[in-house]
N, C-alpha and C positions, 0 to 999 in steps of 0.2 A: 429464416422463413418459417411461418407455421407448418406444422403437418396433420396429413391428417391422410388414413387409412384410409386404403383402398382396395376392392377384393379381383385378384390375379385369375383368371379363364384362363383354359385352353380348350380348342374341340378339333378333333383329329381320329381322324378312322387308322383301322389295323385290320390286317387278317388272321385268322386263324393261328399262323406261326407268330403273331407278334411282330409283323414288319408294318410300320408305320408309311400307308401311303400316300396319304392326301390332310395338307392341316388347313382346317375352317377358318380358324382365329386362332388367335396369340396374344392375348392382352396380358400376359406375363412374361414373354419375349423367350420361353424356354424354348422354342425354334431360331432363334434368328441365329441368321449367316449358319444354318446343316442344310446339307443338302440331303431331298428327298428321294429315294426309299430310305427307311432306317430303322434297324433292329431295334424294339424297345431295350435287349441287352444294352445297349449302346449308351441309356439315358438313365438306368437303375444301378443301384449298386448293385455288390456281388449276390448281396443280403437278402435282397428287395427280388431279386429275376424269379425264383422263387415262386413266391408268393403271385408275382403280378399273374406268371404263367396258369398258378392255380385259380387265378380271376377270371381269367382267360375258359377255363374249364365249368367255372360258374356260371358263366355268362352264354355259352354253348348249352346246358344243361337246361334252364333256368330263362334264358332269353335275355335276364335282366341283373346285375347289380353292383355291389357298393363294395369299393375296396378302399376303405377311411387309413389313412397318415401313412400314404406310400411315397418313398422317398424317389425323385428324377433331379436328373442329374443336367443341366443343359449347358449354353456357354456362360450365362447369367450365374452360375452356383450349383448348389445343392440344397432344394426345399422341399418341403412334404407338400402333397396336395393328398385330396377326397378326389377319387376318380370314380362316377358314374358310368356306364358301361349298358348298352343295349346289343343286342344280336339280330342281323337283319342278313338273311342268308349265311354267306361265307365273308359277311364284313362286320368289325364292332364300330360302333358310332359311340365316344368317348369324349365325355366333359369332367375337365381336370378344374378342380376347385384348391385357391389357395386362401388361408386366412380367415375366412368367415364360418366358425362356427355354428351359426345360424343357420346358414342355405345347407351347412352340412347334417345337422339335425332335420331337417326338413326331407333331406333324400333318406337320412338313416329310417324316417316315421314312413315315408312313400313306399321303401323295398319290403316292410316290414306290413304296412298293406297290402302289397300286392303279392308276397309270400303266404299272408293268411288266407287272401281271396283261393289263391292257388290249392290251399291244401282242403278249403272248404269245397273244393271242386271235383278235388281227387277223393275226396268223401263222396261225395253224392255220387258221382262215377261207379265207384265202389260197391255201394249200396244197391243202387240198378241191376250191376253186375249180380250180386247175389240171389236178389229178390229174381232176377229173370232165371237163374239156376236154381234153385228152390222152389220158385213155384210161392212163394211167401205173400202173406195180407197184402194188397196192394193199397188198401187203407193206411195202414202201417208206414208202409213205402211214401205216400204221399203226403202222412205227418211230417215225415221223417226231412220230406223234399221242401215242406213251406219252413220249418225253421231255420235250415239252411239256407234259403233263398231269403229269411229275411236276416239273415245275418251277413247276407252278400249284400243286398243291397245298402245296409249300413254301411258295410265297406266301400262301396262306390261312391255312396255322400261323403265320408270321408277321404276318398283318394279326391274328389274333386274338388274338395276344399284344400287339401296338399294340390291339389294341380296348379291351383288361383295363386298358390304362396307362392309356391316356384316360379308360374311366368312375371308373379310380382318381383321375386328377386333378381332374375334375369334380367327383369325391365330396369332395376335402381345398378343394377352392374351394367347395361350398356351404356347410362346414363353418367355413371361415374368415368367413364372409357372416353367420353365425348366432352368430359368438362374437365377445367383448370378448379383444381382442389381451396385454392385460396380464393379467387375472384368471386366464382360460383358461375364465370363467364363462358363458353364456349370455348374446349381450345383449339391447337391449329388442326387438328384431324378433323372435327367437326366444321371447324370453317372453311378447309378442302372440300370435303363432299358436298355440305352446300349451297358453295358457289360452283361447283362443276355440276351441279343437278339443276341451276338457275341458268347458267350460261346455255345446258342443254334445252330448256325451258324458253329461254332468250331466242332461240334461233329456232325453235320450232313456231311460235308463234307470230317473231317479229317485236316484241316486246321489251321495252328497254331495261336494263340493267346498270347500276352502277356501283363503286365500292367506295370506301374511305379509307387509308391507311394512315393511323394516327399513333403518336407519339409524344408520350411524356416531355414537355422541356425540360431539360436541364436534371433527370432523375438522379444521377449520380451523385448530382450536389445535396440530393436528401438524402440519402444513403449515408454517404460522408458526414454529415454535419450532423443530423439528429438519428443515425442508426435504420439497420435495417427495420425495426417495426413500426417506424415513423412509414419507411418507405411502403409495407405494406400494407398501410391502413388508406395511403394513399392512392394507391392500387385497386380497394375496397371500394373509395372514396370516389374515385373515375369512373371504375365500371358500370356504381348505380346510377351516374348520373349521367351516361350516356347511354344507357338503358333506356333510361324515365323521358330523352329527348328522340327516340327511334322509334320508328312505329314497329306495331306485334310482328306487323310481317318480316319485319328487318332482322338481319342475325349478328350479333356482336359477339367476337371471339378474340381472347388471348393469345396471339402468336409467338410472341416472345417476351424478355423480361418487363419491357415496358412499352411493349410493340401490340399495336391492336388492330383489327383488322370490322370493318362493318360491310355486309352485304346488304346491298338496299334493291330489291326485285322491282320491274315497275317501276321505276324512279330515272328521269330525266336529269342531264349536267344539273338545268335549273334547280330539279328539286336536293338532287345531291348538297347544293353550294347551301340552301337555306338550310339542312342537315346539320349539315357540318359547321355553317357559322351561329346554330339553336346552340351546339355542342362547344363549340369555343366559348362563346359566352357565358355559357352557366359553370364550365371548368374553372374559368375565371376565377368564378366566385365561390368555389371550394375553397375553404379555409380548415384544418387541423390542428388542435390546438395539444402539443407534444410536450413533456415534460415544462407546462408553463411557456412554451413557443407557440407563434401560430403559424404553422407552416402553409404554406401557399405558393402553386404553379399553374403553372400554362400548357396548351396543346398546342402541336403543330398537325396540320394534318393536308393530306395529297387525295384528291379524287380521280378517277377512270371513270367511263363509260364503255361497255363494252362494244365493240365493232365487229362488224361480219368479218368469220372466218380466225376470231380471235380465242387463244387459250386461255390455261387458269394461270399457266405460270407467267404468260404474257402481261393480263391484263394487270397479277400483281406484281409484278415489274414497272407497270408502265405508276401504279397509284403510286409504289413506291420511289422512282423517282419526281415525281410531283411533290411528294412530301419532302426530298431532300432540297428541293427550289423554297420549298416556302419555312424548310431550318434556315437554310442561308440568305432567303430577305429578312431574318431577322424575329425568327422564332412569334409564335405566336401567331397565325395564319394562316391561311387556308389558300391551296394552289390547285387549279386542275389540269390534272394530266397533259401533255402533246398527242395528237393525235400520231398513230403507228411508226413512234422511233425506232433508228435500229439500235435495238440496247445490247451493251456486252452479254456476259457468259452469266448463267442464273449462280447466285449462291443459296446457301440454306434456306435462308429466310425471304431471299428474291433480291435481296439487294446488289446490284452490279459492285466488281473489286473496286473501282474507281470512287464508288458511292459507300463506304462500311455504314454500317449501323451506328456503331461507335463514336465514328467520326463527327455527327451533326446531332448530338445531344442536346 
């Protein structure tokens, strides 16, 4: 499989002692399966508590800042992040940065603004101070006050132009969070949310809904025969062209290895079936030409429409077994759902035990 880098978040509040109470996000997994409250000792080394504590003290101080290549410790390892640090009362609000050198320059230039701005403040404070106890030119005083103020304001054009970076890189880090790194496709976490925000959408308005769950034929036999990058070009090769057959409003996402999943908002059985057989047909005629081979597959694929009073794990249940009806007449076909089976116990991907994934390649 290609790779390709991705940059790891965490946002998580502490109190004053360093007890960790409440985590925002985790797109680095350095939480998963701890239970919360939790000492920061808990998550640093011996090395690191230290220091983090004296972050802890900056940040009380200062309101605000950067404590760059602090080592946490979670169930995932032991990696360094950039941890960002605000003070709001008796709580810090904390964004842990892994890997991207870039957004870490970008806070290291922000703290390093807002430290100037600060000191340029405690001057002019200063000054005041004096010139009201002395009794001093107040002409003087008010040179004193516009150079200053136009050196603040340069800092404010520039924090603001750091602000635009930062929500910029924020915006390409949740973006990276919500997509499959090889496809460029949506993956299952984004095609969760927004089909459980269309289903609520669905039923608030009356408004039809349906989905497609489609699957590569026979993927394992490219794998096997001309190697994984045969497989993943075909992958490449799928996605944009069931893109190019979906209208803007529709969402196509990677669920699994060769598992894909389309929400189509507003879209009746009827219009689902013309979808889905626009998408059979032009897969068809995907052709890859591999070490001198022209490799060449098919889709199967299962539709749902949603129903009053239906969930997300349901309805992708119900597409998926559609799609396993229409592997077993014989690959290459498009099936719509039964209306409200009773289906076994959910698996990962939704497939019932009865039905595996594997099994109807």
């Amino acid at each position: 499989m290609k790779q390709h880098s991705e940059t790891n978040t965490v946002r998580f509040t502490c109190d004053r002692n360093g007890v960790i109470r409440h985590v925002v996000s985790d797109n680095a997994g350095l939480f998963a399966s701890i239970d919360l409250p939790l000492h920061i000792n808990d998550l640093t080394t011996a090395s690191a508590q230290k220091r983090y504590h004296a972050f802890l003290d900056t940040l009380t101080a200062d309101g605000f800042g950067l404590c760059d290549s602090l080592v946490l410790r979670g169930r995932t390892g032991v990696r360094q992040f950039a941890v960002f640090g605000v003070c709001k009362g008796d709580c810090f609000h904390m964004i842990a940065l892994q890997s991207s050198p870039h957004i870490t320059n970008i806070f290291s230039e922000l703290i390093h603004m807002l430290n100037e701005q600060g000191v340029l403040l405690r001057a002019t404070q200063k000054k005041a101070a004096e010139a009201r106890s002395t009794g001093s030119d107040n002409v003087q005083l008010l040179e004193d006050y516009m150079i200053i103020n136009n050196e603040l304001s340069r800092n404010k054009r520039e924090l603001a132009i750091r602000h635009e970076q930062l929500k910029k890189a924020f915006s390409d880090i949740e973006e990276l969070s919500r997509t499959d790194p090889l496809t460029g496709a949506c993956n299952r976490r984004k095609v969760i949310e927004f089909l459980s925000a269309e289903i609520d959408r669905s039923k608030r308005y009356g408004t039809p809904l349906s989905i497609l769950s489609l699957d590569i034929d026979r993927f394992k036999a490219i794998n096997d025969t001309y190697g994984h990058a045969a497989g993943d070009d075909a992958l490449i090769a799928f996605c944009r062209v069931c893109r190019q057959q979906l209208r803007k409003t529709d969402l196509f996402g990677r669920t699994g290895g060769e598992e894909f999943v389309a929400v189509l908002p507003h879209a009746t059985c009827r219009d689902a079936q013309i979808s889905a057989e626009r998408i059979r047909r032009h897969v068809e005629q995907i052709h890859i030409t591999y070490n001198n081979a022209c490799v060449r597959f098919t889709v199967s694929i299962g539709i749902a429409v949603h129903e009053a009073g239906e969930n997300t794990d349901t309805l992708l249940r119900r597409a998926d077994a559609a799609l396993y009806r229409a592997k077993t007449a014989g690959r290459n076909t498009v099936s719509v759902a039964e209306k409200s089976p009773v289906m076994p116990a959910e698996t990962p991907h939704g497939h019932s035990p009865e039905q595996p994934a594997a099994g109807h390649k």
